[in-house]
KOLLUM-562856 format. One record per residue (C-alpha): residue in three letters; chain; z, y negated, x negated. Coordinates in steps of 0.5 Angstrom, whole numbers. Example, Ala and Ser with C-alpha at 12.3 -4.5 7.8 and 13.67 -1.06 7.14 Angstrom:
BEGIN
<resn: ALA&chain: A&w: 16&v: 9&u: -25>
<resn: SER&chain: A&w: 14&v: 2&u: -27>
END
This chain:
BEGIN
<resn: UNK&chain: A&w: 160&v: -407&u: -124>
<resn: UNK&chain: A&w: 165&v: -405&u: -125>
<resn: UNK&chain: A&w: 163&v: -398&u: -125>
<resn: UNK&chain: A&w: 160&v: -399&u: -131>
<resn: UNK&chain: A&w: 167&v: -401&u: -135>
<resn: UNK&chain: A&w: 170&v: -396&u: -132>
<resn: UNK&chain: A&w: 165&v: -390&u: -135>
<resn: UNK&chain: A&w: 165&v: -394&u: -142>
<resn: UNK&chain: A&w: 172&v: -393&u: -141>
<resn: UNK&chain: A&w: 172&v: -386&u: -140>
<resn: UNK&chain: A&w: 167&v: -385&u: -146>
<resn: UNK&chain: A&w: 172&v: -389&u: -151>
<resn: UNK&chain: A&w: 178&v: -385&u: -149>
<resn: UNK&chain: A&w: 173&v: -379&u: -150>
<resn: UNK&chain: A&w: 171&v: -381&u: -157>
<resn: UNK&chain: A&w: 178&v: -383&u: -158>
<resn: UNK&chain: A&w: 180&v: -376&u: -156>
<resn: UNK&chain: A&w: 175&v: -372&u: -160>
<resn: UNK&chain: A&w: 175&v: -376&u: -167>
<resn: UNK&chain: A&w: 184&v: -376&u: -166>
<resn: UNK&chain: A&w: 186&v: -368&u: -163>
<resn: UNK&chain: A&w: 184&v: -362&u: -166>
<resn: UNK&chain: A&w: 184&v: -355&u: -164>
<resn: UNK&chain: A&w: 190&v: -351&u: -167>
<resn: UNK&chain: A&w: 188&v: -344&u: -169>
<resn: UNK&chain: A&w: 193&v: -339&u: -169>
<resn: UNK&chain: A&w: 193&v: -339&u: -178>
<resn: UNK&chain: A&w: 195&v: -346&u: -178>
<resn: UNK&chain: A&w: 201&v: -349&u: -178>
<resn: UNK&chain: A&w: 202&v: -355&u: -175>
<resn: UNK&chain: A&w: 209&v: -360&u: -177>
<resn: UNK&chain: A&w: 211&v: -368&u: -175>
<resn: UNK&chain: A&w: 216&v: -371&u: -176>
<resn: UNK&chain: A&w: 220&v: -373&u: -170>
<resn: UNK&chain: A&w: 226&v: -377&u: -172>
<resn: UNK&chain: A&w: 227&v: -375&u: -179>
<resn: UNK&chain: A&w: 227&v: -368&u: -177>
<resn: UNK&chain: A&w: 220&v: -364&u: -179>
<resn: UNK&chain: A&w: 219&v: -360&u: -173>
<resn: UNK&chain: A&w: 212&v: -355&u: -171>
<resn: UNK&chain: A&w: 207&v: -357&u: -165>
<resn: UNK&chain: A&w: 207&v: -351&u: -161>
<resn: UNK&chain: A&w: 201&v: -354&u: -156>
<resn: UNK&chain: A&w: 193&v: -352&u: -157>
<resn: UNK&chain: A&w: 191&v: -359&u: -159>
<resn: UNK&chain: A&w: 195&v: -364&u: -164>
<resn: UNK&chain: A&w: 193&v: -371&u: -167>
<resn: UNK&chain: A&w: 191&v: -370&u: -174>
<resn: UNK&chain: A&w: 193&v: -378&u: -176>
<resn: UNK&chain: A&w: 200&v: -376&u: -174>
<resn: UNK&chain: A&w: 201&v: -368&u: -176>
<resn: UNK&chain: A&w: 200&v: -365&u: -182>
<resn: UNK&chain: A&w: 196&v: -358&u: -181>
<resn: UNK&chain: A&w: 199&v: -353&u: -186>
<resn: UNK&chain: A&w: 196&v: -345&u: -188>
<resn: UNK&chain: A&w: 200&v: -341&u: -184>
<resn: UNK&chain: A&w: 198&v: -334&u: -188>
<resn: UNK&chain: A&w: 202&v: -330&u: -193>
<resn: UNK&chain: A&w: 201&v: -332&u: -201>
<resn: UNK&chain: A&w: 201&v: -327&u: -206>
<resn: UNK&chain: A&w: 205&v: -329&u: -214>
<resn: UNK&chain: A&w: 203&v: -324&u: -219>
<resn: UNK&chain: A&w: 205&v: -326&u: -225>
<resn: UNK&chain: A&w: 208&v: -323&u: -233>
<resn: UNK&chain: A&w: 214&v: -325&u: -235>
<resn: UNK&chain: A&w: 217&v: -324&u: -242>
<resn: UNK&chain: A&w: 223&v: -323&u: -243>
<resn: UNK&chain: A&w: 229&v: -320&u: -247>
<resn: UNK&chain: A&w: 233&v: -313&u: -248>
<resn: UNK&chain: A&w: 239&v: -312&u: -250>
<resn: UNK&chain: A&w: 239&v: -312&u: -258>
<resn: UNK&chain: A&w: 233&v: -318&u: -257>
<resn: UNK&chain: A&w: 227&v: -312&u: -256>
<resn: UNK&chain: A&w: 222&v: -316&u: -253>
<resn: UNK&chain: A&w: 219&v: -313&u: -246>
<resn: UNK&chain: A&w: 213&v: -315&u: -242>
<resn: UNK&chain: A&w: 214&v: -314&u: -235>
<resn: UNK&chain: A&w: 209&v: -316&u: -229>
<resn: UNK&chain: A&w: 213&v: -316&u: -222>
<resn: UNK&chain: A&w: 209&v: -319&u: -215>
<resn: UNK&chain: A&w: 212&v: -322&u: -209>
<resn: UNK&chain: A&w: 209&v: -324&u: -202>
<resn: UNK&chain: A&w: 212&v: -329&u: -198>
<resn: UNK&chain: A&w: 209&v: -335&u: -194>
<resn: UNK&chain: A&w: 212&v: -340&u: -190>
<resn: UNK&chain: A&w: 218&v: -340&u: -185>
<resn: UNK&chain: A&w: 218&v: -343&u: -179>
<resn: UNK&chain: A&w: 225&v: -343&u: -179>
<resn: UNK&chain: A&w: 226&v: -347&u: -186>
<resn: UNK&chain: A&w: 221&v: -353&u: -185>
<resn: UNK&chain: A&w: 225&v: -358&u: -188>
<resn: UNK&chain: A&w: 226&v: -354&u: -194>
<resn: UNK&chain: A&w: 219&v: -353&u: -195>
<resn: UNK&chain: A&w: 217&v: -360&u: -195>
<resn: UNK&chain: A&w: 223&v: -362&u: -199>
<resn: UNK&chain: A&w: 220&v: -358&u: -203>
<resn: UNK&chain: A&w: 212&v: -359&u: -203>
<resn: UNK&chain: A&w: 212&v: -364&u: -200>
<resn: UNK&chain: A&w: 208&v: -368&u: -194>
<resn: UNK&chain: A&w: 202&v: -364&u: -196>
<resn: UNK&chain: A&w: 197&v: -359&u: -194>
<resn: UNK&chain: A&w: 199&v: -355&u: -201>
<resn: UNK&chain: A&w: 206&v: -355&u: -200>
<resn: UNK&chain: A&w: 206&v: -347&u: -200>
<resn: UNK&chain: A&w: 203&v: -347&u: -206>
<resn: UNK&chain: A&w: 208&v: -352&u: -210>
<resn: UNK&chain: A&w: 213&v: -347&u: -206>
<resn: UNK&chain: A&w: 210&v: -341&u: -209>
<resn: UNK&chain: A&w: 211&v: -344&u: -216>
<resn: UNK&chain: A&w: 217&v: -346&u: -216>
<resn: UNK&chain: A&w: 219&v: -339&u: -213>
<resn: UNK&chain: A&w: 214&v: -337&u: -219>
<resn: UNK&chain: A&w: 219&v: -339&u: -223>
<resn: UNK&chain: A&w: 225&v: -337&u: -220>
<resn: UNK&chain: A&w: 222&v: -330&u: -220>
<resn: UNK&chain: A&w: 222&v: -330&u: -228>
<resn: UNK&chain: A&w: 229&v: -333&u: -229>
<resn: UNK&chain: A&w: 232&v: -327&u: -224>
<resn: UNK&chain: A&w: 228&v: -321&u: -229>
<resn: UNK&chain: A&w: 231&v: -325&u: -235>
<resn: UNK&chain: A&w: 237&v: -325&u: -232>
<resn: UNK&chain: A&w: 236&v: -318&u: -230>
<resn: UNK&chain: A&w: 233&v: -315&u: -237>
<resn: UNK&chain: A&w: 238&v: -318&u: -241>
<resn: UNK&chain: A&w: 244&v: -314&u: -240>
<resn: UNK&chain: A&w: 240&v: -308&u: -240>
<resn: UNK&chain: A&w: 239&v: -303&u: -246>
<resn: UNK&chain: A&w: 231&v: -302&u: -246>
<resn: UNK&chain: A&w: 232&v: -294&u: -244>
<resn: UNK&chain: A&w: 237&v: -297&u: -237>
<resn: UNK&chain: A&w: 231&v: -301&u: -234>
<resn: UNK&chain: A&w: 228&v: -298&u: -229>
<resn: UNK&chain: A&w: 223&v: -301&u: -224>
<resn: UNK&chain: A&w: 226&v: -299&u: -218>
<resn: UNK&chain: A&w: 234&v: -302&u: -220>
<resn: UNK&chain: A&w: 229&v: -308&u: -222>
<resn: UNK&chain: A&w: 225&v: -308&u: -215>
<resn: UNK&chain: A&w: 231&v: -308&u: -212>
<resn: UNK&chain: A&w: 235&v: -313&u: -217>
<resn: UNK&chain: A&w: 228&v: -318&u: -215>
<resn: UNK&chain: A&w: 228&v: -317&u: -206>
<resn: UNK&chain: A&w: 236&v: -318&u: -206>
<resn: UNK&chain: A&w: 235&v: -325&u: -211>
<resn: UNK&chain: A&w: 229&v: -327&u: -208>
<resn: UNK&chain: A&w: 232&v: -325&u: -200>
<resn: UNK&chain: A&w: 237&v: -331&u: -202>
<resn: UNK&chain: A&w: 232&v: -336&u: -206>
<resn: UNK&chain: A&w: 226&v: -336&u: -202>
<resn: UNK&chain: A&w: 229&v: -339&u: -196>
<resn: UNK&chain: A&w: 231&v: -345&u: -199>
<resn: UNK&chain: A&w: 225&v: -347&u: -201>
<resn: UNK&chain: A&w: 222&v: -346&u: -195>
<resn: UNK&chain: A&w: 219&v: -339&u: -196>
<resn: UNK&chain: A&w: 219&v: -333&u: -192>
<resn: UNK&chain: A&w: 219&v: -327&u: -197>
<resn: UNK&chain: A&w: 215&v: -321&u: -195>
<resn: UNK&chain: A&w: 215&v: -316&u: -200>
<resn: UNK&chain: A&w: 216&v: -315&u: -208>
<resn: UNK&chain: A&w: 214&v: -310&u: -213>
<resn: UNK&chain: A&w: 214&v: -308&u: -220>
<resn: UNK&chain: A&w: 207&v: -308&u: -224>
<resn: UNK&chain: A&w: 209&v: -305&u: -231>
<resn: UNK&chain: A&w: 214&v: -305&u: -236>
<resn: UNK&chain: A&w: 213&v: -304&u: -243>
<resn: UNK&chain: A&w: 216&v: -307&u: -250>
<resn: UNK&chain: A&w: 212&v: -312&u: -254>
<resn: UNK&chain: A&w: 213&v: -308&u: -261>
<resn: UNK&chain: A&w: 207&v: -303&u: -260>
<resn: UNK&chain: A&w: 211&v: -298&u: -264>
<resn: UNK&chain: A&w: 217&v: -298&u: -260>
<resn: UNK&chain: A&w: 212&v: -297&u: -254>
<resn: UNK&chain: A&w: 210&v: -291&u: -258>
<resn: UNK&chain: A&w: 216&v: -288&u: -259>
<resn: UNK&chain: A&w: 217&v: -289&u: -251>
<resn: UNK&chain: A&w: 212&v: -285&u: -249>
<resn: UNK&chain: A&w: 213&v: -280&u: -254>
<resn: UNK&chain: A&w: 219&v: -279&u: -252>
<resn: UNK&chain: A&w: 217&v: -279&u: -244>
<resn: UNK&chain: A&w: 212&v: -274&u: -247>
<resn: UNK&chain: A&w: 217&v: -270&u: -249>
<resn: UNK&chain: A&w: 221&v: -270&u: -243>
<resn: UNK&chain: A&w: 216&v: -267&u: -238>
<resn: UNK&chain: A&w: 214&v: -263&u: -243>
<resn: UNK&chain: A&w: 221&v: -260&u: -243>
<resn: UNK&chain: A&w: 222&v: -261&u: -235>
<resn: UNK&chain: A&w: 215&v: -257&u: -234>
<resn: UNK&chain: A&w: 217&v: -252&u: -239>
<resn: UNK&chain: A&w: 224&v: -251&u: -236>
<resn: UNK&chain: A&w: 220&v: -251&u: -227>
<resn: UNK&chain: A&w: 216&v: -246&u: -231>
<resn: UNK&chain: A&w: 222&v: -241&u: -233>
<resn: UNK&chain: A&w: 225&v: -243&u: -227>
<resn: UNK&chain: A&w: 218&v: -240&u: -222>
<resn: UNK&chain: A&w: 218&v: -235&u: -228>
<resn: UNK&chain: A&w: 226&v: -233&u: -226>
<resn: UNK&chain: A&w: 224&v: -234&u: -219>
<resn: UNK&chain: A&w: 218&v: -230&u: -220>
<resn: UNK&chain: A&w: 222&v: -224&u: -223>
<resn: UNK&chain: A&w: 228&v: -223&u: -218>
<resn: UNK&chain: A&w: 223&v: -224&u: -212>
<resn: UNK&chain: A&w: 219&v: -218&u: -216>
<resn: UNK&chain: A&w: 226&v: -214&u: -217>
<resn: UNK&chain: A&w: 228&v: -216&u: -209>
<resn: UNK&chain: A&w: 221&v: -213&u: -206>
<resn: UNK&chain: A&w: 222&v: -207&u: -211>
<resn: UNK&chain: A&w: 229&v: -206&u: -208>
<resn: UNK&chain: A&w: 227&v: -206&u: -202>
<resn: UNK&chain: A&w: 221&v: -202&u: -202>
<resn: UNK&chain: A&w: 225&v: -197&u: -206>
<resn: UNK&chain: A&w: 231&v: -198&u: -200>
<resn: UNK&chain: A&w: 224&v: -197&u: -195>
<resn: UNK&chain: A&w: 222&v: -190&u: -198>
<resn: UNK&chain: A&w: 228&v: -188&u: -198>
<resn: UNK&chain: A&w: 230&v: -189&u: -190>
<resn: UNK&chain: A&w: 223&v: -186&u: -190>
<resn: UNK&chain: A&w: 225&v: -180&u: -194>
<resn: UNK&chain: A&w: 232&v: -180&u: -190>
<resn: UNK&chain: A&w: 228&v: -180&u: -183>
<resn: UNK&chain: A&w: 222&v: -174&u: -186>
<resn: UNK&chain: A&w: 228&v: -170&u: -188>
<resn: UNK&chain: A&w: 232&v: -172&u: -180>
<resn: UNK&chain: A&w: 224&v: -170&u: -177>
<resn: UNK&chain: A&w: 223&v: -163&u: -180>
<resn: UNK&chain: A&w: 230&v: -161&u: -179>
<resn: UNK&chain: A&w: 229&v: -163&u: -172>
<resn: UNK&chain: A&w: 222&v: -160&u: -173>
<resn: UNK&chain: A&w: 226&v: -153&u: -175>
<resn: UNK&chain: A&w: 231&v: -153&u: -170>
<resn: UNK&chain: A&w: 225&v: -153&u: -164>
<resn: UNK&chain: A&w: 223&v: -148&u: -168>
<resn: UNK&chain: A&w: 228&v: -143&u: -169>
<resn: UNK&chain: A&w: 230&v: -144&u: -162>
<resn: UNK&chain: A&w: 222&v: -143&u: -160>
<resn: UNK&chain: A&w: 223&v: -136&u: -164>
<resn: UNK&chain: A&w: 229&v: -134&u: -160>
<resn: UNK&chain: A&w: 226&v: -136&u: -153>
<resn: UNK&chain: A&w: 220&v: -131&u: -156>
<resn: UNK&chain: A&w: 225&v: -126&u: -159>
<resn: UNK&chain: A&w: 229&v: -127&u: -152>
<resn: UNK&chain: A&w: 223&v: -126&u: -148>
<resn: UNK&chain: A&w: 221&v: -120&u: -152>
<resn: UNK&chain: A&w: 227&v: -116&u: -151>
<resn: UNK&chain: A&w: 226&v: -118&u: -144>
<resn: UNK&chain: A&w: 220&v: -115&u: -142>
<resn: UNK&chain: A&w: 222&v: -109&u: -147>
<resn: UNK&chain: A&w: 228&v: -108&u: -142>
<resn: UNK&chain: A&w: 223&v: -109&u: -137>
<resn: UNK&chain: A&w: 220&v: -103&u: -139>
<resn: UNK&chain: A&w: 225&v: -99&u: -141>
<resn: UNK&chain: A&w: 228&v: -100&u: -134>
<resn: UNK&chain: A&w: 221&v: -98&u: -131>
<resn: UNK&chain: A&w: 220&v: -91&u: -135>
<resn: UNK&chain: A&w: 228&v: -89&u: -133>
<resn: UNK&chain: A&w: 225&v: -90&u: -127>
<resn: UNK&chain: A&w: 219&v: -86&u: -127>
<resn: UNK&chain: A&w: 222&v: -81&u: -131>
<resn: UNK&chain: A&w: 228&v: -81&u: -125>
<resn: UNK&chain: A&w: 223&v: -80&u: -120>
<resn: UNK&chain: A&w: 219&v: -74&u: -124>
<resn: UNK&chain: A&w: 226&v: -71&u: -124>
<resn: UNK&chain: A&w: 227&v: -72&u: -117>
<resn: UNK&chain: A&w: 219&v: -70&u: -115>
<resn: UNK&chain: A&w: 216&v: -66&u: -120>
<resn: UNK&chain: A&w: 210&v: -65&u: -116>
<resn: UNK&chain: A&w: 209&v: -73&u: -117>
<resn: UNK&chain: A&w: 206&v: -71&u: -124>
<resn: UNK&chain: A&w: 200&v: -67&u: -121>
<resn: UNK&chain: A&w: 199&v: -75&u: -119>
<resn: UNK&chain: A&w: 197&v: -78&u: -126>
<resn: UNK&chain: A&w: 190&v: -78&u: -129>
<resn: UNK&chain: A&w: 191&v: -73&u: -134>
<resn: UNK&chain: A&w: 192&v: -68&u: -129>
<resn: UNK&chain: A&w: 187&v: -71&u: -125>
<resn: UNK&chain: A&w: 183&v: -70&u: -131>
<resn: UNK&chain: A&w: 186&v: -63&u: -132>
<resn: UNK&chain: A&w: 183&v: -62&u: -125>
<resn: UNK&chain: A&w: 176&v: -63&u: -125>
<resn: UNK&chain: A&w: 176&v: -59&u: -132>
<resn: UNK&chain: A&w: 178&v: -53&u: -129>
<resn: UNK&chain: A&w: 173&v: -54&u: -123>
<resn: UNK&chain: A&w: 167&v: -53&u: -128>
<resn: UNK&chain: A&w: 169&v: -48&u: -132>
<resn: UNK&chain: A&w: 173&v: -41&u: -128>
<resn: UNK&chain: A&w: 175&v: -38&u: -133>
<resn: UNK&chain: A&w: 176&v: -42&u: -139>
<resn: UNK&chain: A&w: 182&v: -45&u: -142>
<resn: UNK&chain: A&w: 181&v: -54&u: -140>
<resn: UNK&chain: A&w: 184&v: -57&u: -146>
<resn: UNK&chain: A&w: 187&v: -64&u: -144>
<resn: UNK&chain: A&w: 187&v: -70&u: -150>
<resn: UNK&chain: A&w: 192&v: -75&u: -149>
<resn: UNK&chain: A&w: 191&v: -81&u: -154>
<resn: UNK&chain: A&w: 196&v: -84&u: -157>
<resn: UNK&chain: A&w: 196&v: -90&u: -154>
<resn: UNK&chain: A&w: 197&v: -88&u: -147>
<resn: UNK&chain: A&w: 203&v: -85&u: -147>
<resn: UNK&chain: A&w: 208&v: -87&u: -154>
<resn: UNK&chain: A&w: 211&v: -81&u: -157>
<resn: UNK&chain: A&w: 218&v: -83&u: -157>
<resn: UNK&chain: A&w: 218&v: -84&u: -148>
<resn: UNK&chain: A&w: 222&v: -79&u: -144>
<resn: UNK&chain: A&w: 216&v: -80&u: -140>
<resn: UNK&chain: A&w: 211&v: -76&u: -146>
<resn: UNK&chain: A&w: 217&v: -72&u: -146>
<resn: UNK&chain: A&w: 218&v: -68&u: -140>
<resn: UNK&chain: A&w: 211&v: -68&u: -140>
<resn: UNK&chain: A&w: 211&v: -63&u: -145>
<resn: UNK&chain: A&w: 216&v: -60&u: -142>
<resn: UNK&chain: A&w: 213&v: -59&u: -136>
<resn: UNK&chain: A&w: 206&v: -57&u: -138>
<resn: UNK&chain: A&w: 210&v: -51&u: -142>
<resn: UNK&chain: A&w: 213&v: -49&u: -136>
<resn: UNK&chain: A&w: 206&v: -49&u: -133>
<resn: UNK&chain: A&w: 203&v: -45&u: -139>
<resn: UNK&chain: A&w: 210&v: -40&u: -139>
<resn: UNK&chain: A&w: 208&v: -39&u: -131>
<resn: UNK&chain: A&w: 201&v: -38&u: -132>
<resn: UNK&chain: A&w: 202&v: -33&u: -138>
<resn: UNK&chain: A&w: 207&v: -29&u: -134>
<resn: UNK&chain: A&w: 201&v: -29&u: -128>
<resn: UNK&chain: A&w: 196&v: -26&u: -132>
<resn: UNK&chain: A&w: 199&v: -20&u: -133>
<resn: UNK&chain: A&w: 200&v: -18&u: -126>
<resn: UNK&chain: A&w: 192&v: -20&u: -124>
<resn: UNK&chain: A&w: 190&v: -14&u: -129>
<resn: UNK&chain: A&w: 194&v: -9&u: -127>
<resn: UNK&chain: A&w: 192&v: -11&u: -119>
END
């Protein structure tokens, strides 16, 4: 018996457990109140009748503000901002928003309208041609860095959609004068590349000018060197002729000398050898004996003292007849 009340036991606690606690995902932003203070559940499971489970996801606020220039201008600014809620400022959240699971979003409002007072703020001491939308995004991260926690929120980032004047006509001119500014800007970067352009040309000019001039230098510095080997190769050559010229020179003083000293050498030479077998095929005729130019040149002492030599033959040979014939 008892074992049976002990399983319907278990099985209410069971049906208790499941109809009471909850999984807590990790999107989910789980608050109690412990004493007066709201704090967060940091557990996987939470009991529902006694917390309150808020979206922990980020919230985008896209809105268009009207605001004012200086001098009543009337602008149309459209600024966004991304914030969500903040563990660390869980009273000032539920101050804020209340006990409820739109307590985030009732925050969201409140900093919607914050962010509108901070662009008045920020385009009302300033001249319509001031307003920038960096300076104004800037201006939105520093108000809305120090008003966010206050109402429970985390501020992620903000941003600048558009700025533009209500008046049509004022947009207008806006643009126009915009228009004429890049206009301007882009005729003045053209004239800059068209300057840059021609001093590159001018500097690659000077260069290829300086360049064919080193080239001119060097060609001039080779043929002058070319020249000089040259001159130095004629005067090798001129030296080496001069040399063999002394080389024979030398060899005929030799020859000359040693025909002074042995007369009976000239009968060795090839022209006596010719004179010779010519004499031998005729008894009684004269041989004639042809030296060529070539063979000895006019001007050789060699040629000179065979002239001589051969009259002193012809002169004896004349003066031997004579004395044949009386015999």
């Amino acid at each position: 018996m008892w074992w049976y009340i002990l399983a319907v036991i278990l099985v209410l606690a069971c049906a208790a457990f499941l109809f009471e606690f909850r999984f807590r995902r990790p999107d989910q932003l789980v608050l109690y109140d412990a004493r007066g203070q709201v704090r967060a559940r940091t557990g996987r499971f939470y009991p529902r009748h006694f917390s309150l489970c808020l979206p922990y996801t980020v919230q985008t606020i896209v809105t268009e503000v009207e605001a004012e220039a200086m001098g009543r201008l009337g602008l149309r600014v459209q600024v966004s901002a991304t914030v969500g809620p903040d563990p660390s400022n869980l009273p000032q959240l539920i101050r804020v928003g209340g006990w409820s699971r739109d307590a985030a979003v009732r925050a969201c409002k409140e900093l919607e309208l914050v962010l509108h007072s901070l662009v008045r703020s920020y385009t009302e001491r300033k001249e319509l041609e001031e307003i920038r939308s960096e300076e104004l995004g800037q201006w939105l991260r520093a108000g809305l860095s120090e008003e966010a926690p206050k109402l429970g929120l985390e501020l992620i980032s903000t941003s600048v959609q558009s700025i533009e004047p209500r008046d049509r006509e004022i947009a207008e001119a806006i643009q126009q004068r915009e228009a004429a500014r890049i206009r301007k800007q882009t005729e003045i970067v053209n004239q800059q590349a068209r300057v840059a352009a021609a001093k590159a040309k001018l500097d690659a000019d000077e260069r290829i000018a300086r360049s064919e001039h080193e080239l001119q230098l060097i060609r001039l510095a080779l043929k002058k060197e070319e020249e000089l080997r040259e001159a130095e190769l004629a005067q090798f050559r001129l030296q080496q002729d001069l040399e063999q010229r002394r080389a024979q020179l030398e060899l005929e003083r030799q020859e000359i000398e040693l025909l002074v000293r042995n007369p009976e050498v000239l009968l060795l030479t090839p022209q006596f050898a010719r004179l010779a077998e010519a004499s031998q095929g005729l008894r009684n005729a004269r041989t004639i004996v042809s030296l060529s130019p070539n063979s000895l040149p006019e001007d050789s002492p060699l040629a000179k003292n065979l002239v001589k030599l051969l009259e002193r033959v012809l002169s004896r040979a004349t003066s031997a007849s004579p004395q044949d014939g009386q015999g």
